[in-house]
C-alpha positions in Angstrom: 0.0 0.0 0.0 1.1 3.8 -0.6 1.1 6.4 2.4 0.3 10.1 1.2 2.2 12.3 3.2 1.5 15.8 3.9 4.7 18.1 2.8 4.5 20.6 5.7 4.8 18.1 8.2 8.0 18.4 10.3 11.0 16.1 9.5 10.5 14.3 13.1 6.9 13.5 12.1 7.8 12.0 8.8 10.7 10.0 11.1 8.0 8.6 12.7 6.5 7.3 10.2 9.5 5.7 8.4 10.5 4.0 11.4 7.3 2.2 12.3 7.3 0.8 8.9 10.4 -0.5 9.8 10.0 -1.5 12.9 6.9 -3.4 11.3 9.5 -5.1 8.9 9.2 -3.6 5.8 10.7 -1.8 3.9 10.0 2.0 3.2 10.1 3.2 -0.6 10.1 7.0 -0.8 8.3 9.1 -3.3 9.2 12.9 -2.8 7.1 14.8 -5.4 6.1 19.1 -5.9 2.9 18.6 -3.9 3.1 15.2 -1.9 4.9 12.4 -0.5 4.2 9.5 -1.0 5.7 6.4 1.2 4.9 2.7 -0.5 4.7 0.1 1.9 5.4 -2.8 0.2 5.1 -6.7 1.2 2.6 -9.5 1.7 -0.3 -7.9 4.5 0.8 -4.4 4.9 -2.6 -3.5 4.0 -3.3 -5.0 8.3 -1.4 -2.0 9.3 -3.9 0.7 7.6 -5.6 1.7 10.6 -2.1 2.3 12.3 -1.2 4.9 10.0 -4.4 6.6 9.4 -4.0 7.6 12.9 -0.7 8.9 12.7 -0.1 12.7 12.1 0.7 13.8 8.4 -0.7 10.8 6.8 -3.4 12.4 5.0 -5.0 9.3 3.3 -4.1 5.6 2.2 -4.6 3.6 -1.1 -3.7 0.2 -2.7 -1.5 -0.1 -5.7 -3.5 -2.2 -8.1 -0.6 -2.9 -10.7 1.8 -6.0 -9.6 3.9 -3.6 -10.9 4.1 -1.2 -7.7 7.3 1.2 -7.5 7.8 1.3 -11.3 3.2 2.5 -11.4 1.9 5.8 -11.9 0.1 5.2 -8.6 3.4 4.9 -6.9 4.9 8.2 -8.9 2.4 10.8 -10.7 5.4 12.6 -12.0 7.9 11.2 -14.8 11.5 10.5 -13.1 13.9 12.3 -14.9 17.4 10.9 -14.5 20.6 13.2 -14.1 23.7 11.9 -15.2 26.8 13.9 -16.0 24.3 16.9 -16.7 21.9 15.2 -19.1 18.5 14.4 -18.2 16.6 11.9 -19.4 13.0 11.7 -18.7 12.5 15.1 -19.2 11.9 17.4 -22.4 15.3 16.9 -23.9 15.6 13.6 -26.2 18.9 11.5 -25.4 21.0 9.8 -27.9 23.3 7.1 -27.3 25.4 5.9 -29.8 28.6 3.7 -30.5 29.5 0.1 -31.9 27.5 -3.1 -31.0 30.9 -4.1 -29.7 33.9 -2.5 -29.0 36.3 -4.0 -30.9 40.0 -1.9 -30.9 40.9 1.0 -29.0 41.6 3.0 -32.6 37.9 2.6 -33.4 35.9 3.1 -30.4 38.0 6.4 -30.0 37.2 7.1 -33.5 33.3 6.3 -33.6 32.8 8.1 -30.2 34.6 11.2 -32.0 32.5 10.8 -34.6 28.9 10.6 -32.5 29.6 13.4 -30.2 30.5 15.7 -33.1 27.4 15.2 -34.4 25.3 15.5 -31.0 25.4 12.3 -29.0 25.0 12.6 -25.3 26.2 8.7 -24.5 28.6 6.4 -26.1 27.2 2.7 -26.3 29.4 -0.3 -26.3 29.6 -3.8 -25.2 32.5 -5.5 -23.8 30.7 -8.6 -22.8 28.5 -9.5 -25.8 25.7 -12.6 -25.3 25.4 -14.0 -28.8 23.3 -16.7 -29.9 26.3 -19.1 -30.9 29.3 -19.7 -28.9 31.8 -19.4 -31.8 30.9 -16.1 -32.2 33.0 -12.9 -30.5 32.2 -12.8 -27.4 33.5 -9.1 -26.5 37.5 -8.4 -24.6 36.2 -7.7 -21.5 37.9 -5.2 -19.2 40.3 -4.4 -21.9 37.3 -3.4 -23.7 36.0 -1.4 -20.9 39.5 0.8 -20.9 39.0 1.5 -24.2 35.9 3.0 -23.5 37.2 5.0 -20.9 39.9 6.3 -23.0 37.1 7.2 -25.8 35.2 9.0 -22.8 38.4 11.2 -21.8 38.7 12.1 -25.2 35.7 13.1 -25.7 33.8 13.8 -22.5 30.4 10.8 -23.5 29.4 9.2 -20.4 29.4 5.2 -21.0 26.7 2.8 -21.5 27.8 -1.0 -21.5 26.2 -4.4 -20.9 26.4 -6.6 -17.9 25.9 -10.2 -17.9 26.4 -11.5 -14.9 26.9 -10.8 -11.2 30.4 -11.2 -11.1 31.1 -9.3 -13.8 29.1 -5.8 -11.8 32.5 -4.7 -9.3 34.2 -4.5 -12.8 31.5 -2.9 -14.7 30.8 -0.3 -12.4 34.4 1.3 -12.0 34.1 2.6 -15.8 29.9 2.4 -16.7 27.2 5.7 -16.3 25.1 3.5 -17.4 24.1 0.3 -16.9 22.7 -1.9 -19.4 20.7 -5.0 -18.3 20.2 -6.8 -22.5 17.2 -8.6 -23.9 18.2 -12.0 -23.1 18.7 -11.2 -19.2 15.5 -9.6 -18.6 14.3 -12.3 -16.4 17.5 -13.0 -14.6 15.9 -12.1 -11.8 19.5 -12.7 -9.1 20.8 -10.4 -11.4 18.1 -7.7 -11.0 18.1 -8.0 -7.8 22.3 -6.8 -7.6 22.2 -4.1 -10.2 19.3 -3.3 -8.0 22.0 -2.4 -5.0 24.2 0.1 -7.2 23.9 3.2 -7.2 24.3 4.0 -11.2 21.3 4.4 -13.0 20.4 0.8 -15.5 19.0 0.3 -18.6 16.7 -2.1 -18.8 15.7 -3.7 -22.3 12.7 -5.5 -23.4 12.8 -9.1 -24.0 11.9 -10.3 -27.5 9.4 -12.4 -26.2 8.6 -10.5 -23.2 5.5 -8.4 -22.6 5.1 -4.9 -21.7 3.6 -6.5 -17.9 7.0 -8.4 -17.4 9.0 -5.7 -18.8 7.6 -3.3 -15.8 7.8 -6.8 -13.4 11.4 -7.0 -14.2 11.8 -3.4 -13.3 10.2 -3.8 -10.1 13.4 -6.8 -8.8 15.5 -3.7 -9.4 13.6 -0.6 -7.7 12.7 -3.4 -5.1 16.7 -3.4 -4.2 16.4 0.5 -3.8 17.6 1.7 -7.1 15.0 3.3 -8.4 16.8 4.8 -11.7 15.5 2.3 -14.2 15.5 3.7 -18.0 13.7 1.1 -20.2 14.0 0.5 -23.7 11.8 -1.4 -26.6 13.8 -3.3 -28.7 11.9 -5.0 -30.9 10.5 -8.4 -30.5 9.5 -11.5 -32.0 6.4 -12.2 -34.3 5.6 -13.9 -37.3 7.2 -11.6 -39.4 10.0 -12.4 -41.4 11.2 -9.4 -43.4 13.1 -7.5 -40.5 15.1 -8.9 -37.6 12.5 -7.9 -35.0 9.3 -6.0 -34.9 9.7 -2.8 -33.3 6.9 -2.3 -31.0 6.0 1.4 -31.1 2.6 0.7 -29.4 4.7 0.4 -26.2 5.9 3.9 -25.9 2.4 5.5 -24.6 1.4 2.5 -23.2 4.6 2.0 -20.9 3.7 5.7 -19.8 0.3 5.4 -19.2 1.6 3.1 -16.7 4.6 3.8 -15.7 6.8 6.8 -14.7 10.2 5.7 -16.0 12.1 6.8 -19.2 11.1 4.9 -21.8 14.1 5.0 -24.8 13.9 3.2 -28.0 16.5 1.1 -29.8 15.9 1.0 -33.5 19.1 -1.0 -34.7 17.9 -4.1 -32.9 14.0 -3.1 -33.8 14.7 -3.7 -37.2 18.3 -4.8 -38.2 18.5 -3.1 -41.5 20.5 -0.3 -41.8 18.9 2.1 -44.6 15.0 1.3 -42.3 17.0 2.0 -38.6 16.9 6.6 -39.3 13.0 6.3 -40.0 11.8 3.9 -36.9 14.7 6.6 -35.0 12.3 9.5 -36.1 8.7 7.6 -35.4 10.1 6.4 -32.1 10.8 10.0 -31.2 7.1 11.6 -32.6 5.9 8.1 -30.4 7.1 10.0 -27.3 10.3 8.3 -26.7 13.3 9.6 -24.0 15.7 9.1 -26.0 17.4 6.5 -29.1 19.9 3.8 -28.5 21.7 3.7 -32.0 24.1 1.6 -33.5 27.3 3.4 -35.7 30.2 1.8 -37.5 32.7 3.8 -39.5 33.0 0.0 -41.3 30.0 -2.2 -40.4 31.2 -4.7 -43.5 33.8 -5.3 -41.1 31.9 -5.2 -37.7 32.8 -8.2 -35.4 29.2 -7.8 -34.4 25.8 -6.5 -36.0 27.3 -4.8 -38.8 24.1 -4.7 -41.3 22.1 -2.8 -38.9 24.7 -0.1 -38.0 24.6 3.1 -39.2 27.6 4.6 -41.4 29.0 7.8 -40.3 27.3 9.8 -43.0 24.0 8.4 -42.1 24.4 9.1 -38.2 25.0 12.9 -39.4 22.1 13.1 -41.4 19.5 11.4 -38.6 20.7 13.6 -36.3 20.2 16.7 -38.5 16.4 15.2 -39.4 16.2 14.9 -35.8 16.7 18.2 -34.6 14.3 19.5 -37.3 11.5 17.2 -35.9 11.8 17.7 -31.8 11.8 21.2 -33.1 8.4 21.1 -34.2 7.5 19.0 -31.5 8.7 21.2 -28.5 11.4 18.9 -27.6 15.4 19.9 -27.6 18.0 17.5 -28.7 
């Protein structure tokens, strides 16, 4: 359940209130928005407790969070979290864009590529050092070699980092060089994993399953704001149905129906959404009239030569023009870029 909480009550009264919920044995998730306060209670029979709090000064009224889906619900938060990292928000008017190679692959080329993005407006540089691919023969990432590379591309050229994890072990390692965390497709349901990147405090990127549902997307962010980290950024990227033509089907249906729900940062990744190269600048600029945060976008100065996903990464050229298009459209919109 979700405790309303007067904002002129003194910071003693509000005390009280968070320590009887602990002293109950749950745990308190706070809520501090313009107008209100609002405390969720979370756990299997809080609702017994409702009397207790109605009687306790500040608490002007109590409700039940009907979604299974609690912290990540617009009954939880009324008001979209923005995210603040390095200066950039996202959540907020301003549309994000993260770009970079599917993996990184030298220490020439990341350097190069993130050069290249930020000249032409990027905010983030995307990379993976760990990649999950479908067959074991494929490349499977350098690891924290790869990591270093990044960081050398990001004190060149001042992009924070966004890189996948893949397992527990590999999160002490990840964090001393990520701003972003990225949690991929195929590990949306490790829920042990969740559950850690839950504990840090760096904000993760959570992306859709290919066979996952907008309900399990939202359930998978709740292991991680469930931990205490509530800066979860989700992303749609694409997902399986019985069409043939493109990689995935981008689902652009989830963009206003994650936010009628929801109050996190919904960003869109339209490499993986379709897989084809000259189709990825179009879904870009209908994922951002859809209503989308931001774009997760795959660039290559040589994507014939790409260890990984090379046919649906932009080339330099077309990177330039997109963002150009895209300034043109979030102008008419009343967004910035």
């Amino acid at each position: 359940m979700i405790l309303v909480i007067n904002n002129k009550i003194s910071e003693e009264q509000f005390n009280n209130i968070i320590n009887k919920i602990k002293e109950l044995g749950f745990k308190p998730h706070i809520s501090r928005g313009v107008k209100k306060t609002v405390v969720g209670m979370i756990g299997e029979q809080a609702e017994r407790y409702e009397e207790l709090f109605e009687s306790m000064e500040g608490v002007e009224h109590i409700s039940e969070i009907e979604k299974p889906f609690k912290l990540a619900s617009r009954e939880f938060k009324e008001e979209n979290t923005v995210i603040k990292i390095n200066n950039i928000e996202i959540g907020s008017n301003n549309v994000v864009i993260i770009a970079g190679p599917c993996a990184v692959e030298t220490k020439e080329s990341i350097v190069e590529i993130a050069k290249l993005v930020k000249s032409a407006g990027a905010h983030f540089l995307r990379g993976g050092a760990y990649k999950p691919r479908t067959s074991p023969y494929s490349f499977q990432g350098l690891g924290e070699e790869g990591l270093k590379y990044l960081q050398e591309a990001k004190n060149i050229t001042g992009l924070g980092i966004v890189t996948e994890v893949m397992s527990m072990e590999q999160i002490p390692i990840i964090l001393n060089y990520a701003d972003i965390v990225q949690i991929g497709a195929r590990n949306i349901q490790n829920f042990d994993l969740l559950k850690e990147v839950g504990k840090i405090n760096k904000p993760v990127l959570l992306k859709r399953g290919m066979a996952t549902t907008v309900k399990e997307l939202l359930m998978s962010a709740e292991y991680i704001m469930s931990q205490g980290n509530y800066n979860v950024i989700l992303c749609e990227r694409g997902i399986r149905t019985f069409e043939d033509s493109t990689r995935f089907t981008l689902d652009l249906n989830a963009i206003p129906v994650i936010k009628s729900l929801s109050h996190l940062p919904v960003i869109v990744d339209p490499s993986h959404g379709i897989g084809i190269r000259n189709h990825v600048p179009t879904m870009a600029k209908a994922s951002v009239v859809a209503g989308a945060d931001g774009l997760i976008i795959e660039v290559h100065t040589n994507p014939e030569k790409a260890l990984s996903d090379g046919a649906q990464s932009l080339l330099p050229e077309q990177f330039i023009k997109l963002m150009q298009e895209l300034r043109k459209i979030v102008n008419v919109i009343g967004r910035d870029i």
